[in-house]
gemmi code that builds the backbone of each chain (N, CA, C; Angstrom):
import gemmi

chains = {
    "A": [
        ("UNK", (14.945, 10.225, 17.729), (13.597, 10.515, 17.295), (13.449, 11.992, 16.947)),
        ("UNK", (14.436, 13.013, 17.513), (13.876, 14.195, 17.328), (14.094, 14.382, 15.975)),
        ("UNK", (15.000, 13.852, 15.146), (15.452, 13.967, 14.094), (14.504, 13.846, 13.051)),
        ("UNK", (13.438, 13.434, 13.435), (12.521, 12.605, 12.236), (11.666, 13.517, 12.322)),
        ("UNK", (11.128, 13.927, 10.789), (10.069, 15.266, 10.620), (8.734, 14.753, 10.873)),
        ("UNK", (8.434, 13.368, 10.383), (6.937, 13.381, 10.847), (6.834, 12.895, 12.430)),
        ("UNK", (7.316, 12.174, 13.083), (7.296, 12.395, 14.755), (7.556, 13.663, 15.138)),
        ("UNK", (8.064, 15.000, 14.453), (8.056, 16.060, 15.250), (6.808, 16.844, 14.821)),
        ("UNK", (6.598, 16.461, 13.351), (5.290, 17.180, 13.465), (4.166, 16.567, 14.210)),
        ("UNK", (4.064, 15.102, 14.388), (3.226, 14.086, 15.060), (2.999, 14.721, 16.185)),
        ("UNK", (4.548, 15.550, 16.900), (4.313, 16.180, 18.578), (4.562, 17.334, 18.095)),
        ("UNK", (3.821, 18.113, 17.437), (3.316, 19.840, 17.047), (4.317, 20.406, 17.386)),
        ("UNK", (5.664, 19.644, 17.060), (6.865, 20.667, 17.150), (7.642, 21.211, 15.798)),
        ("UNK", (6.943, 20.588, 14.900), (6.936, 21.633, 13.565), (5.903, 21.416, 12.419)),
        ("UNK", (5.424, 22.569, 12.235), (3.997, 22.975, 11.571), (3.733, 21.935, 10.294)),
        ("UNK", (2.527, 21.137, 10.666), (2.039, 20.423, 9.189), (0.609, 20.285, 9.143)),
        ("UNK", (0.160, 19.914, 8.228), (-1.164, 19.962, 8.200), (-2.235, 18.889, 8.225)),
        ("UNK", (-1.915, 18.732, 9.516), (-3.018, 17.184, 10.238), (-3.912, 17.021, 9.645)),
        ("UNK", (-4.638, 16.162, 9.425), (-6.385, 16.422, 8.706), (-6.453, 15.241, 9.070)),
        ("UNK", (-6.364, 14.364, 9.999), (-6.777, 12.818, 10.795), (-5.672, 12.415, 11.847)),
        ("UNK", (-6.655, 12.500, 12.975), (-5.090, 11.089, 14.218), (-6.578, 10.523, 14.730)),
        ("UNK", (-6.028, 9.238, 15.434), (-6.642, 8.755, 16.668), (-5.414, 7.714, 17.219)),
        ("UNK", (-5.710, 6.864, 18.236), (-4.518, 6.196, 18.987), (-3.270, 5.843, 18.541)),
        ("UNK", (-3.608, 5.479, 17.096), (-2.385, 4.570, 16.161), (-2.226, 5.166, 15.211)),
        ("UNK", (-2.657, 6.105, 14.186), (-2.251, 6.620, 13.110), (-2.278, 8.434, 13.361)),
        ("UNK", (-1.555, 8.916, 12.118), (-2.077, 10.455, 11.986), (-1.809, 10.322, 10.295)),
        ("UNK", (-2.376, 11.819, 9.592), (-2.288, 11.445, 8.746), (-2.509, 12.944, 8.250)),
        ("UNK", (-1.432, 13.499, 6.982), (-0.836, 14.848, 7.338), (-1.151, 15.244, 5.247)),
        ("UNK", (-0.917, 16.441, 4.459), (-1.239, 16.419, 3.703), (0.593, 16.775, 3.215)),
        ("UNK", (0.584, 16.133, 1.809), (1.764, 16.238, 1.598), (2.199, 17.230, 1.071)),
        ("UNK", (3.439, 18.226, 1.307), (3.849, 19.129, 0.442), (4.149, 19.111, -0.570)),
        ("UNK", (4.453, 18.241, -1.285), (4.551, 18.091, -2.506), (3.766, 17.661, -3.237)),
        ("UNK", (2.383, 17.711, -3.402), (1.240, 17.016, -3.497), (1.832, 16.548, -5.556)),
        ("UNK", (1.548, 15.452, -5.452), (1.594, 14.956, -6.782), (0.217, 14.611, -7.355)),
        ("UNK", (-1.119, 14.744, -6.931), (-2.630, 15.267, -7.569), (-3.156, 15.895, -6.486)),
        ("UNK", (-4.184, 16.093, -7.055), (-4.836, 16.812, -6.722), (-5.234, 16.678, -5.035)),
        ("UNK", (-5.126, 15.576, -4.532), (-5.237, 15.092, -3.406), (-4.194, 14.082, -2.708)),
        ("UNK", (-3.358, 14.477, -2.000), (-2.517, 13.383, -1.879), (-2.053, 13.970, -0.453)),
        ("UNK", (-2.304, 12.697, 0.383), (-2.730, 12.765, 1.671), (-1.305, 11.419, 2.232)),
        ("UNK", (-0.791, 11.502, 3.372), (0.369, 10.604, 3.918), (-0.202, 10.314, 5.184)),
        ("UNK", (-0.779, 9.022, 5.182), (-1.209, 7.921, 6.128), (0.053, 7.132, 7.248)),
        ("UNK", (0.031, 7.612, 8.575), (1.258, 7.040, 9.444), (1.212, 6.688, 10.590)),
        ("UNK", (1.972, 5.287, 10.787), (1.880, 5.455, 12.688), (2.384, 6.403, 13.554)),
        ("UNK", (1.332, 6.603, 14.270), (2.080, 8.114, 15.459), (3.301, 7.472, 16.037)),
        ("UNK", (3.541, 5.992, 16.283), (5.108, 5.752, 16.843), (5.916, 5.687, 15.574)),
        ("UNK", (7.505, 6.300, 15.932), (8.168, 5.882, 14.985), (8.202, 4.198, 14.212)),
        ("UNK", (8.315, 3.707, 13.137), (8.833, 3.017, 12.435), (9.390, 3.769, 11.124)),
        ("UNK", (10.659, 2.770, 10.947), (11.300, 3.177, 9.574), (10.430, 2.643, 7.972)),
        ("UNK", (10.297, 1.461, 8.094), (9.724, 0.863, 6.773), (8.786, 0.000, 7.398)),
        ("UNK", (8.576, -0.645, 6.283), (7.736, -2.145, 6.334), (8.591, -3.236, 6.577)),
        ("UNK", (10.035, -2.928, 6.505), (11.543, -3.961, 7.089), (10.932, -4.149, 8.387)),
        ("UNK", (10.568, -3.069, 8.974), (10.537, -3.084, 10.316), (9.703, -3.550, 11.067)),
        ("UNK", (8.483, -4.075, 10.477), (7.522, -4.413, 11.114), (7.321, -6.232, 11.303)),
        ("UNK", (6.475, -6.408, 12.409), (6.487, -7.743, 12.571), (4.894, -7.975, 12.665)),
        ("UNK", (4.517, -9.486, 12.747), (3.197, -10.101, 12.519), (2.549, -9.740, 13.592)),
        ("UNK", (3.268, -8.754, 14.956), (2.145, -8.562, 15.696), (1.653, -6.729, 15.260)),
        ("UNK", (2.263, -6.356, 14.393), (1.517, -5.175, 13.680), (0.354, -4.881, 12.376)),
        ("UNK", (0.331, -6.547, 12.465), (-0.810, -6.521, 11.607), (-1.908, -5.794, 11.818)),
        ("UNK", (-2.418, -5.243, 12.495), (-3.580, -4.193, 13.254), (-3.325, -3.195, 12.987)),
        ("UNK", (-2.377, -2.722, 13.308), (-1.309, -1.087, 12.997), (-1.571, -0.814, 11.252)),
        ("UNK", (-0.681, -2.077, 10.776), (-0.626, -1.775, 9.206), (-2.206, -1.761, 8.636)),
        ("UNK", (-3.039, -2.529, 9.029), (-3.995, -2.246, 8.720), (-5.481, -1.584, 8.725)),
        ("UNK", (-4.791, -0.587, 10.321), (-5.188, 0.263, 10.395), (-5.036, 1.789, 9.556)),
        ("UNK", (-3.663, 1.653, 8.882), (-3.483, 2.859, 7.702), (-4.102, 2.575, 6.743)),
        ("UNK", (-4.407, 1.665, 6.083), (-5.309, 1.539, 4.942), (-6.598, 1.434, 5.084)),
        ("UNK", (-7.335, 1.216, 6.665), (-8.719, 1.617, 6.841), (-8.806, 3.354, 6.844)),
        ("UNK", (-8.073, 3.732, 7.292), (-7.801, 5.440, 7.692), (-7.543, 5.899, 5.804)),
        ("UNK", (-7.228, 5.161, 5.652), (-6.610, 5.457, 4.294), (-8.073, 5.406, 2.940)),
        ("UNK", (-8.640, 4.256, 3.295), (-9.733, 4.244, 2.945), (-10.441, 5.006, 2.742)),
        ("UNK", (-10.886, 5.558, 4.204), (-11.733, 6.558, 4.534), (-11.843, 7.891, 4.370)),
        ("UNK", (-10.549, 7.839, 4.342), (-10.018, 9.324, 4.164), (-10.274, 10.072, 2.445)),
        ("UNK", (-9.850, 8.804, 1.816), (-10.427, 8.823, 0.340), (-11.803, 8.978, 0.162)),
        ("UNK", (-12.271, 8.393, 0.892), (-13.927, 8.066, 0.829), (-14.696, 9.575, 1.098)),
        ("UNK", (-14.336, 10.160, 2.281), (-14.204, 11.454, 2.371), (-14.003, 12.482, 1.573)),
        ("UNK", (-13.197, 12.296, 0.721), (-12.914, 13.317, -0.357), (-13.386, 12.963, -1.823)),
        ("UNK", (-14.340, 12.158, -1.599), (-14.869, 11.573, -2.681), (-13.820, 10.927, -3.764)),
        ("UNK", (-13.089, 10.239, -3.492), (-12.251, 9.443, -4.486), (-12.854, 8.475, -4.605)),
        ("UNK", (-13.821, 7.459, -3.870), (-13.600, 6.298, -4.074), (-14.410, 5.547, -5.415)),
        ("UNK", (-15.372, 6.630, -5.930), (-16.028, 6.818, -7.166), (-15.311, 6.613, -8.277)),
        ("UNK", (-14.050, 7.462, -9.196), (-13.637, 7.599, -9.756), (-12.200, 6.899, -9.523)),
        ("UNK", (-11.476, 6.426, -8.168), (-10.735, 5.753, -7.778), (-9.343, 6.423, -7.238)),
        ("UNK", (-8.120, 5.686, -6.452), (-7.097, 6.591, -5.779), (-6.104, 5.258, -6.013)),
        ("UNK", (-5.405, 5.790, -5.743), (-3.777, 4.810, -5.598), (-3.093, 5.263, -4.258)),
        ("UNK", (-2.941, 4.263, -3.653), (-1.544, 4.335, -2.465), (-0.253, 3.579, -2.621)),
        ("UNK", (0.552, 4.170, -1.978), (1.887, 3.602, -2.393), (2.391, 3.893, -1.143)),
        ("UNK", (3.573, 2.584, -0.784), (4.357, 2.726, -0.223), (5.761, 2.633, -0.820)),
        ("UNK", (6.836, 3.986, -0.057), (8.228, 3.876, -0.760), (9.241, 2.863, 0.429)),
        ("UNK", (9.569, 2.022, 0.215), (10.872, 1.470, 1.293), (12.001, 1.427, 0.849)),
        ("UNK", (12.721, 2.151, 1.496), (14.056, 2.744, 0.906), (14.350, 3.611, -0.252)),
        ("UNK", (15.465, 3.043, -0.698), (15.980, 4.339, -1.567), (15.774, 4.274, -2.265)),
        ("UNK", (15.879, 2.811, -3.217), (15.780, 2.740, -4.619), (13.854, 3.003, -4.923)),
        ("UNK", (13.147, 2.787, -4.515), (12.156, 3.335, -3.929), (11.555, 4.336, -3.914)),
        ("UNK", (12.850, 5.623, -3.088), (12.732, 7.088, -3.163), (11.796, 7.710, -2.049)),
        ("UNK", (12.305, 6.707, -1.412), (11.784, 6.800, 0.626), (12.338, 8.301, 0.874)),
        ("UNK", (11.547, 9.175, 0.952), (12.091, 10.505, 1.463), (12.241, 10.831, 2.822)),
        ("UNK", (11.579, 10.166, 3.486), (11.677, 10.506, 5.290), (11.458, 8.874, 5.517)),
        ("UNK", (12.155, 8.373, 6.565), (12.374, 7.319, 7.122), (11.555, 7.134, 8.359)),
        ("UNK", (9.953, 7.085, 8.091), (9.079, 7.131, 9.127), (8.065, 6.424, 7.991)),
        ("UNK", (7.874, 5.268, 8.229), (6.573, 4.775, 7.014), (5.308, 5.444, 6.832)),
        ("UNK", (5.448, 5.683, 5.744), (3.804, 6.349, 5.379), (3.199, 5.644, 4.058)),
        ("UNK", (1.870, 5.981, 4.127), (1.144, 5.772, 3.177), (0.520, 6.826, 2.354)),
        ("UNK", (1.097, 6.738, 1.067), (0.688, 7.838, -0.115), (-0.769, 7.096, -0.441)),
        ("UNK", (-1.582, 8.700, -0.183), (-2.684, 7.947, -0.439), (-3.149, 9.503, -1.983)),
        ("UNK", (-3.538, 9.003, -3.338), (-3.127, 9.740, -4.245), (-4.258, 10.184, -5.076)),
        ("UNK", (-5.548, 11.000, -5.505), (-6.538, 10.813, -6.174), (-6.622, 12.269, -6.769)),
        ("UNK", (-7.560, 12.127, -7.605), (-8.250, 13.350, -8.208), (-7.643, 13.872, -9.751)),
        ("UNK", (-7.039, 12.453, -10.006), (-6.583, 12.229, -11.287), (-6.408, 11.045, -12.149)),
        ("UNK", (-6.344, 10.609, -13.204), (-6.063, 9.509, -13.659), (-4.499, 9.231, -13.793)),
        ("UNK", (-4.636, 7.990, -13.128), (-2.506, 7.533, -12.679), (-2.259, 6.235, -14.066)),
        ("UNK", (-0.909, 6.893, -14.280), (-0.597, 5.961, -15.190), (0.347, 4.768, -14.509)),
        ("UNK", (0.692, 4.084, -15.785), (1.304, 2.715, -15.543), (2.866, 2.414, -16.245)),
        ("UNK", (3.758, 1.911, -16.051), (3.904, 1.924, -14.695), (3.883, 2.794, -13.329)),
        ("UNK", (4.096, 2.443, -12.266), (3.779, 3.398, -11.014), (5.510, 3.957, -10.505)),
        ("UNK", (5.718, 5.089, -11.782), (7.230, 5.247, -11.611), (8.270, 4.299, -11.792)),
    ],
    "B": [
        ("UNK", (-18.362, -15.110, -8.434), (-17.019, -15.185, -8.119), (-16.242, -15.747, -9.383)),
        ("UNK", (-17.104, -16.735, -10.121), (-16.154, -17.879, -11.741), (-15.615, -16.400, -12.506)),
        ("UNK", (-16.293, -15.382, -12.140), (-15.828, -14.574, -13.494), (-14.275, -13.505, -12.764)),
        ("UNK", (-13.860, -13.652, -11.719), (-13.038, -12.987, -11.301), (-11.737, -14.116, -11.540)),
        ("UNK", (-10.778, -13.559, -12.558), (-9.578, -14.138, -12.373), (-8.672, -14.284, -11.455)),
        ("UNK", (-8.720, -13.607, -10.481), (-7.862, -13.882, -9.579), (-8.588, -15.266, -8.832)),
        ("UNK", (-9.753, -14.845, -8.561), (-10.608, -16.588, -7.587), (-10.132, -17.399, -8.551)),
        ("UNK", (-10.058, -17.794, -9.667), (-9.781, -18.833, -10.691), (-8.341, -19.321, -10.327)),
        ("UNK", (-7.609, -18.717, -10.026), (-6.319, -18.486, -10.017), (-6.079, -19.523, -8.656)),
        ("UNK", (-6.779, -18.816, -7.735), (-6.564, -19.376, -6.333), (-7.070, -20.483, -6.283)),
        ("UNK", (-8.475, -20.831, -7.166), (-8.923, -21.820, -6.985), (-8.720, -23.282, -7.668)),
        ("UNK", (-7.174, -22.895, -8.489), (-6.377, -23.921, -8.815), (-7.281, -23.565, -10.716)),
        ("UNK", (-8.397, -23.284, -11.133), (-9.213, -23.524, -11.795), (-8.692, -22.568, -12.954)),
        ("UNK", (-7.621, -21.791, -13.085), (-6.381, -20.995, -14.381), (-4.953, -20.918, -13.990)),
        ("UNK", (-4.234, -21.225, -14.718), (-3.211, -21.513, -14.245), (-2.663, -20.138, -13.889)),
        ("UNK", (-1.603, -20.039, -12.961), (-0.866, -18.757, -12.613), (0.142, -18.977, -11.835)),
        ("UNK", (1.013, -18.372, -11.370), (1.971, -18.785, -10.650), (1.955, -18.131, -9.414)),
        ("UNK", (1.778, -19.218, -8.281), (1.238, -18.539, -6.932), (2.282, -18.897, -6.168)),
        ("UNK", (3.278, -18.043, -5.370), (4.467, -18.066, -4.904), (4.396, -18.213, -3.584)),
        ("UNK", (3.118, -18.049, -2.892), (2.680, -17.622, -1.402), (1.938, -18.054, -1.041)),
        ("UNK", (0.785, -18.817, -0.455), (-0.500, -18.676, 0.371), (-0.175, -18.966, 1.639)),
        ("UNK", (-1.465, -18.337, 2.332), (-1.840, -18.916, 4.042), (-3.022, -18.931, 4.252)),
        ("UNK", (-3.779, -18.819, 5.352), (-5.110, -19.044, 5.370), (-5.930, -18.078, 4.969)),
        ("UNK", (-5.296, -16.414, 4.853), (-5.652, -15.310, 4.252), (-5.141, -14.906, 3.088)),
        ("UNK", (-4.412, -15.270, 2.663), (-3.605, -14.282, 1.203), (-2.974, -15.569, 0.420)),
        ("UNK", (-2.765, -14.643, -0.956), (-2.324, -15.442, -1.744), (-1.747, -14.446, -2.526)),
        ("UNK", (-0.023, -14.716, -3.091), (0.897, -14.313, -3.831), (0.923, -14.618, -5.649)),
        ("UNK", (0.692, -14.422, -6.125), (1.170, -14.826, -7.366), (2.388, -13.628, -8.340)),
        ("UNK", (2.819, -14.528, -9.301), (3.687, -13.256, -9.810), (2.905, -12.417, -11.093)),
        ("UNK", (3.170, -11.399, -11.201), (2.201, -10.427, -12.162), (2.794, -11.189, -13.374)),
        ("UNK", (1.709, -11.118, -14.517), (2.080, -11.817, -15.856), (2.559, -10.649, -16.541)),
        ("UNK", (2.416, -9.601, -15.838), (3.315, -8.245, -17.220), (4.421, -7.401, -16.048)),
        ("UNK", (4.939, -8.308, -15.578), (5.763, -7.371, -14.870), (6.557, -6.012, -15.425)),
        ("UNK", (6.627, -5.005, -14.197), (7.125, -3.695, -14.517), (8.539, -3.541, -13.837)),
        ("UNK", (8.922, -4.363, -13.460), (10.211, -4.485, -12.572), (10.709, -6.027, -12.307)),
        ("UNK", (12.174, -5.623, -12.466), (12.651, -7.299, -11.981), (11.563, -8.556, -10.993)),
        ("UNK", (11.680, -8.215, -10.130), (10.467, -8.504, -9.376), (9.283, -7.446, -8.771)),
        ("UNK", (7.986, -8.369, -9.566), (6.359, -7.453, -9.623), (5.751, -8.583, -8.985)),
        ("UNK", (5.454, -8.794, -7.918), (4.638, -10.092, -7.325), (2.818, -8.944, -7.025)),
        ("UNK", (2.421, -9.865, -6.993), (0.458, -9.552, -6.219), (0.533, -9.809, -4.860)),
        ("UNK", (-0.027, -9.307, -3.999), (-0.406, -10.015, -2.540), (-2.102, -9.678, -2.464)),
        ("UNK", (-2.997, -10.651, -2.559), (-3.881, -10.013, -2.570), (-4.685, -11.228, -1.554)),
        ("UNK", (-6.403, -10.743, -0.794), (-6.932, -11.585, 0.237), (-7.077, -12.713, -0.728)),
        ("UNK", (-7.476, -13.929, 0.268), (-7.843, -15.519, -0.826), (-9.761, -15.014, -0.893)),
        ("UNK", (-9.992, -14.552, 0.062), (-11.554, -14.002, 0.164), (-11.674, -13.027, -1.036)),
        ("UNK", (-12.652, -13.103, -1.626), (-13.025, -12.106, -2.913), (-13.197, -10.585, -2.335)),
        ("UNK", (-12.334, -9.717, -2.518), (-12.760, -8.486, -2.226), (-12.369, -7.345, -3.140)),
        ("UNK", (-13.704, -6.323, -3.986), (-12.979, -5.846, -5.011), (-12.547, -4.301, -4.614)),
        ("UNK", (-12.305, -4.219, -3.472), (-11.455, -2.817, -3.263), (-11.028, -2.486, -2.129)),
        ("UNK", (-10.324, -1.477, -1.517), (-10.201, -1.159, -0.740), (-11.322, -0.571, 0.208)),
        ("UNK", (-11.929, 0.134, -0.754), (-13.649, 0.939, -0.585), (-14.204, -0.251, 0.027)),
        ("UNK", (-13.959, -1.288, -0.011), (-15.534, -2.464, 0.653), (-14.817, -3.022, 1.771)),
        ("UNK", (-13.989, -2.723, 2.390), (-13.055, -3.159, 3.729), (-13.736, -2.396, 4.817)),
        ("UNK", (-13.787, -3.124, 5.839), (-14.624, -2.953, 7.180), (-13.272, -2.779, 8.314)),
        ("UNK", (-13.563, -1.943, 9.851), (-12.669, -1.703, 10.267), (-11.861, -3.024, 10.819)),
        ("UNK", (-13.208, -4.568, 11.137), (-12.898, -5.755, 11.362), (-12.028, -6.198, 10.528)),
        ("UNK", (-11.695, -5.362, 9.269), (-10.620, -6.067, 8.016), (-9.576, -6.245, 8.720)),
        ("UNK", (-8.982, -4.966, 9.472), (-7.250, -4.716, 9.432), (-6.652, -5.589, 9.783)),
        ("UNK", (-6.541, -6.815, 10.528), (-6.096, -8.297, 10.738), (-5.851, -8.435, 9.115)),
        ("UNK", (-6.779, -8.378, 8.347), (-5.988, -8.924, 7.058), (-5.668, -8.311, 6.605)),
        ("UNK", (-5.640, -7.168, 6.275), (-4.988, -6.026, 5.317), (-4.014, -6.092, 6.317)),
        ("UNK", (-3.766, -6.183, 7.961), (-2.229, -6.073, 8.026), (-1.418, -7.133, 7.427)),
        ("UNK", (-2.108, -8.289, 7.160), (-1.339, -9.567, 6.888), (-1.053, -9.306, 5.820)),
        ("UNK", (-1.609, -8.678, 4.360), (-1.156, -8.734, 3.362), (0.083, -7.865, 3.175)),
        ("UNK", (0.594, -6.848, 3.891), (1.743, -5.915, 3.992), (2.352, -6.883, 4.681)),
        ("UNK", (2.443, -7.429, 5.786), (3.292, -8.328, 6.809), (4.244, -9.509, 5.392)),
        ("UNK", (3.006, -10.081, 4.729), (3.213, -10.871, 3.753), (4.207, -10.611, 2.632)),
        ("UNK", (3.601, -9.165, 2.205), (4.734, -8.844, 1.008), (5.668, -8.562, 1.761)),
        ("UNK", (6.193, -7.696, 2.590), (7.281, -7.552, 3.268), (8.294, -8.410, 3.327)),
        ("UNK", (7.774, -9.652, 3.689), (8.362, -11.008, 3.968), (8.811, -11.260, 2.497)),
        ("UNK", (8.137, -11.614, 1.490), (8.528, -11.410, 0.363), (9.526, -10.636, -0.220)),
        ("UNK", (8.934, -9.657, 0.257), (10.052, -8.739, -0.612), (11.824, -8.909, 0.621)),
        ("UNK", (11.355, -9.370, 1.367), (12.513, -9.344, 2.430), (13.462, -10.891, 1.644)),
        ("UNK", (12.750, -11.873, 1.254), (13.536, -13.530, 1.144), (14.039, -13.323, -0.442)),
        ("UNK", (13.529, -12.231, -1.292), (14.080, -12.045, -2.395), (15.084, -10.835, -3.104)),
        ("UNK", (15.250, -10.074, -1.119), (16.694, -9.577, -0.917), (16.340, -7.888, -1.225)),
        ("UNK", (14.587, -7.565, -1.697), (14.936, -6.309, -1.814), (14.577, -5.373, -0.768)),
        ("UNK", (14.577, -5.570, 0.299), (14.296, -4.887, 1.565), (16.082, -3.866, 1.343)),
        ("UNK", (16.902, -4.291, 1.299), (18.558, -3.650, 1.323), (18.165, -2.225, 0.442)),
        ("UNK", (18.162, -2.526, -0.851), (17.967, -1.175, -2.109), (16.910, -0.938, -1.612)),
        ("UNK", (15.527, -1.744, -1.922), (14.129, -0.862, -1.640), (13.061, -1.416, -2.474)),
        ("UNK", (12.117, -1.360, -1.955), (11.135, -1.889, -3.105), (9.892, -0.728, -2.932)),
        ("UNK", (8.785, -1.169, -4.175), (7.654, -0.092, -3.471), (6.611, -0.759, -3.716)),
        ("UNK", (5.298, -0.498, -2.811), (4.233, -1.206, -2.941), (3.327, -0.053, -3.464)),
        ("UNK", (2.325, -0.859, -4.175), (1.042, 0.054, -4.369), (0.021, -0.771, -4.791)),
        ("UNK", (-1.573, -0.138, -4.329), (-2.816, -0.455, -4.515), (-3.585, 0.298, -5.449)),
        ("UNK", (-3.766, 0.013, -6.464), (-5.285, 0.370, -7.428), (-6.107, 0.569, -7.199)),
        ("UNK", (-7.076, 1.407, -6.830), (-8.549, 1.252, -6.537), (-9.169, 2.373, -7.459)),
        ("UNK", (-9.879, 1.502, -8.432), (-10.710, 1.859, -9.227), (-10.222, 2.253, -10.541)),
        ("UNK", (-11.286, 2.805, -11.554), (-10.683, 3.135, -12.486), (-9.311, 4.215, -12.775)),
        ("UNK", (-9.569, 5.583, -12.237), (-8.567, 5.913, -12.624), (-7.125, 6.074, -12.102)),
        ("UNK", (-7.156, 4.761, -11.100), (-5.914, 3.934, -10.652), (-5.266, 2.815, -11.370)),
        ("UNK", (-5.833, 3.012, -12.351), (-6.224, 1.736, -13.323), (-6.209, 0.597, -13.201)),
        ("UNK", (-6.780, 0.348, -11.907), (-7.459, -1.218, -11.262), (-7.622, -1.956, -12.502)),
        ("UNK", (-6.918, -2.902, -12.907), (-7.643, -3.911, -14.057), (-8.107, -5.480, -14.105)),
        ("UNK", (-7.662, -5.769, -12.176), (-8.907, -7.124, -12.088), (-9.293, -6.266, -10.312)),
        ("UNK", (-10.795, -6.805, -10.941), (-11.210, -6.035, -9.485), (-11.560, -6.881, -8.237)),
        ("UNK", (-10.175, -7.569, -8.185), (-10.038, -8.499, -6.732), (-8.742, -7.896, -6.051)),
        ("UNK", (-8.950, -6.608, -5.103), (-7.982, -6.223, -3.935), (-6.549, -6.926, -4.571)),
        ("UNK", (-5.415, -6.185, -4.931), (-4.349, -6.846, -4.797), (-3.042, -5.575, -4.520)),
        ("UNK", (-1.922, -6.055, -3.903), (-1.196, -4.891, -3.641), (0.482, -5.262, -4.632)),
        ("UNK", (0.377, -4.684, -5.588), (1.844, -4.742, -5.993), (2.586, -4.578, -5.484)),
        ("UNK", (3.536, -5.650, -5.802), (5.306, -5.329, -4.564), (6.037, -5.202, -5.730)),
        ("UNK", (7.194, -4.314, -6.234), (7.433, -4.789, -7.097), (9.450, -3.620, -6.456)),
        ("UNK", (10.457, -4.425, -6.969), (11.422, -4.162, -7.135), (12.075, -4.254, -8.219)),
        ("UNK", (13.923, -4.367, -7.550), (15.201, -4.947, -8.231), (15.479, -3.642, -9.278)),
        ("UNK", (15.114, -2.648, -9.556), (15.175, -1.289, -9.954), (15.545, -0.032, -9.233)),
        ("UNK", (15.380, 0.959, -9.700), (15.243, 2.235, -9.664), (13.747, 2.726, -9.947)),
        ("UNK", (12.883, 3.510, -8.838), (11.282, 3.633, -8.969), (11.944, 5.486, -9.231)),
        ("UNK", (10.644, 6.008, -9.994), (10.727, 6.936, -10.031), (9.256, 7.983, -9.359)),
        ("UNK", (9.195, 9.139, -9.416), (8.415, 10.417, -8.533), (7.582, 10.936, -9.295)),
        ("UNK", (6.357, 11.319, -10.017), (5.489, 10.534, -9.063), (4.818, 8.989, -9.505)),
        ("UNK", (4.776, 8.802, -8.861), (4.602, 7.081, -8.937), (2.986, 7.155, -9.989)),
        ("UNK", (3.311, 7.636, -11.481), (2.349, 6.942, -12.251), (1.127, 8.363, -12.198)),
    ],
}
model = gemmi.Model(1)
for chain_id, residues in chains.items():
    chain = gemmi.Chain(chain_id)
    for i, (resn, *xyz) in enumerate(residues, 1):
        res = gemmi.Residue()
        res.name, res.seqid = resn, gemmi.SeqId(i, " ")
        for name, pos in zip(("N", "CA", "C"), xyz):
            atom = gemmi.Atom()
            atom.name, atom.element = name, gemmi.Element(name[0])
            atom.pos, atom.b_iso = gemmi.Position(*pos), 0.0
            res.add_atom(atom)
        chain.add_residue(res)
    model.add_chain(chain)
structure = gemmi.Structure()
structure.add_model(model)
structure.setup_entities()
């Protein structure tokens, strides 16, 4: 676990920029921001992907897209609209192996989605 | 609800090709796919965004990730990778406004997603 950047930033052992937790999620702003707003929705326990999850995390998973929601809603996206994405694996272009949710606004997204 | 294609869809009442249901969700495959495999997972309940989801949702919004997962797991691209993403609103370019989450593989995705 220590290995993994968002569980170490999850336990403030290396600097990121929180802007939401409560029991089950946190949710951090991305460095590489690809618009204007683009925010990474996650469970505070490790998981790798969506491989990993089972039918009793249905609560969990859908607790990132209420957080995810909101969080948009907050920054006024939900007017003009946002995109989230999840990457699993490589072909994908999964950069850290801790599931998150790209949550993406403050621009118009084209099609296809990469 | 007659004027939302996706309810039409589910409700047997336009034809489409629905790969999935359960008592919450329903699969069909996208008619313009952007990747080998582009499936929908979206609720069987009419809902046109993420924006109108209540925190009582996450039971189903986890099911619809649980769902594609599974999907994307029995059609082998969990190994390479697949990526999911949600539309919401216009300049996500939402173009039926019934909640649905693209799964889409069997490629190479590229950065930033659209």
């Amino acid at each position: 676990m220590s290995e993994c950047i968002f569980c170490s930033i999850i336990a403030r052992k290396t600097p990121g920029r929180i802007v939401f937790e409560d029991n089950l999620v946190v949710a951090i702003e991305d460095i590489r921001p690809q618009a204007p707003v683009h925010l990474l929705v996650m469970p505070r326990a490790h998981v790798d992907s969506l491989n990993d999850l089972k039918p009793e995390d249905e609560p969990l998973l859908g607790r990132l897209f209420i957080v995810a929601a909101r969080l948009a809603r907050e920054r006024g996206l939900d007017t003009q609209g946002y995109r989230t994405v999840i990457n699993n694996g490589a072909w994908a272009g999964q950069s850290v192996a801790h599931l998150h949710v790209h949550v993406m606004g403050g621009r118009v997204f084209h099609w296809p989605p990469g």
